[in-house]
C-alpha positions as a printed Julia matrix, in Angstrom:
77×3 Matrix{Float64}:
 110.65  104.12  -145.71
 108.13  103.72  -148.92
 108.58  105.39  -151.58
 106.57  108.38  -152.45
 105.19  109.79  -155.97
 104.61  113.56  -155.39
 102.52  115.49  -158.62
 102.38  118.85  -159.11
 102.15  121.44  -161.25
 104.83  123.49  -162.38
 104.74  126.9   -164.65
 107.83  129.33  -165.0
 109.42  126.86  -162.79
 109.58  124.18  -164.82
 111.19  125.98  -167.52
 114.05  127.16  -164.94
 114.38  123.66  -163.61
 114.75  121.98  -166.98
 117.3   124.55  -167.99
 119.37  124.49  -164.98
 119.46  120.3   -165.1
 120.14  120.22  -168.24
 123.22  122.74  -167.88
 124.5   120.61  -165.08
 123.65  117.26  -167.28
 121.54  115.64  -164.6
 117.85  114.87  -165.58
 115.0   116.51  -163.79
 114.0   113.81  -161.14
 117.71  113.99  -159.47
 117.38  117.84  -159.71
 113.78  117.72  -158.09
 115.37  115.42  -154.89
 118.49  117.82  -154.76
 116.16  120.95  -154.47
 114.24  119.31  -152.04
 117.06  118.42  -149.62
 118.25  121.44  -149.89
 115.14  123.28  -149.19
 114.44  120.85  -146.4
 117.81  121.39  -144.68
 117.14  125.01  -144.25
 113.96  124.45  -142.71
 115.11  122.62  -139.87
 117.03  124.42  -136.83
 120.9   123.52  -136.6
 120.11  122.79  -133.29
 117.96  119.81  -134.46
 120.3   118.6   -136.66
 122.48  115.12  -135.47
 125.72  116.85  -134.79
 124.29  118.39  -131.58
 122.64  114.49  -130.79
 126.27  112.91  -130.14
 127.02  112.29  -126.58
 130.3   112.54  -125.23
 132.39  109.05  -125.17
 135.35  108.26  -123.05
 138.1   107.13  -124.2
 140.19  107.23  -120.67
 142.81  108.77  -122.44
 143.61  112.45  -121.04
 144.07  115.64  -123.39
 145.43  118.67  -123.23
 143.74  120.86  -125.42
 146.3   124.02  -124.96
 148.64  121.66  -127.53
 146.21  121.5   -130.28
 146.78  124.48  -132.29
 150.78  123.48  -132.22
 149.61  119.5   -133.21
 146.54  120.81  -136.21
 149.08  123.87  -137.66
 152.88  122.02  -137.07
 153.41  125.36  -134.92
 156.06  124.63  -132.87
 155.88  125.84  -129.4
């Protein structure tokens, strides 16, 4: 995908986002992109996200699920 160059303008909110990067020592472009994802990840539905895209693949090897707490927590049965 091309690269985009988004311009806006920015009052109180610049002020907050040039404090808060430069607390965390990252410059104000990497802040911007982090904000965004993060902004942009609560807009879209869990749902939608790729997790719930995966089909199912067989492997041909059987399971038994009632084992797996004993297998994930070394409980012994």
């Amino acid at each position: 995908m091309a690269r985009k160059v988004v311009q806006t303008d920015l009052d109180d909110e610049y002020r907050l986002l040039k404090k808060a990067t430069e607390k965390r020592g990252i410059t104000i472009k990497a802040g911007l992109r982090e904000a965004i994802l993060q902004w942009v990840s609560t807009q879209i539905p869990v749902s939608e996200g790729p997790l719930f895209k995966l089909e199912p693949v067989r492997t041909g090897v059987k399971t038994d699920s009632s084992n797996l707490d004993g297998a994930l927590y070394r409980e012994k049965a």
